[in-house]
C-alpha positions, 0 to 999 in steps of 0.5 A: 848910772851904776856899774852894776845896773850897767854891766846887767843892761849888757848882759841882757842886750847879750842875750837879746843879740843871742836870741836875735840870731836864732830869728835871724836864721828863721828869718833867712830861711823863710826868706830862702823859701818864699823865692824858691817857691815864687821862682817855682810858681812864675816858671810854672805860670809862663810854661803854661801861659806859653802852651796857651799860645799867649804872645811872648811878649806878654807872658813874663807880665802876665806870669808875674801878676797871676802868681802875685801872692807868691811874690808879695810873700818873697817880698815880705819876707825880705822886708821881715829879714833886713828888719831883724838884720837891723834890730841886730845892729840896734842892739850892738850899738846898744851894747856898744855904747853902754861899754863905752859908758862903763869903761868911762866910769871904771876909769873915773 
């Protein structure tokens, strides 16, 4: 590889680490959205199950299948957010071994 070619490859993955932690605060704040509006919705569900006489036993049960969509959401977005951490991680890796690679050359 030519030093040339390998100093823009890291400035592109520079870039792409850059543009990667801009996603990675929507990520987190998307992910900080989802739970507070399942914790939100689960509360309301077992109020309302526990005024409609439901057994206690059954309520945080019953409460989590009803609000279902909130939680695959929270889930989702977990999922979404630890993906985008471990993209990150690729790219420093990347650019990791491409410092290696040019300081291997410069010192040639």
């Amino acid at each position: 590889m030519e030093l040339t070619s390998i100093t823009s490859e890291i400035h592109a993955a520079s870039q792409r680490l850059g543009k990667s932690a801009d996603a990675l605060f929507k990520l987190g704040k998307e992910k900080a959205e989802a739970e507070r509006d399942y914790r939100s919705m689960l509360a309301q569900e077992m109020l309302r199950l526990k005024s409609e006489g439901m057994a206690a036993t059954l309520i945080t049960d019953i409460a989590k299948g009803n609000v279902s969509d909130y939680l695959f959401k929270r889930d989702f977005t977990e999922a979404t957010f630890k993906a985008g951490i471990e993209a990150a991680d690729a790219i420093k890796v990347q650019v990791s071994a491409l410092q290696t690679i040019l300081k291997y050359q410069t010192d040639v």
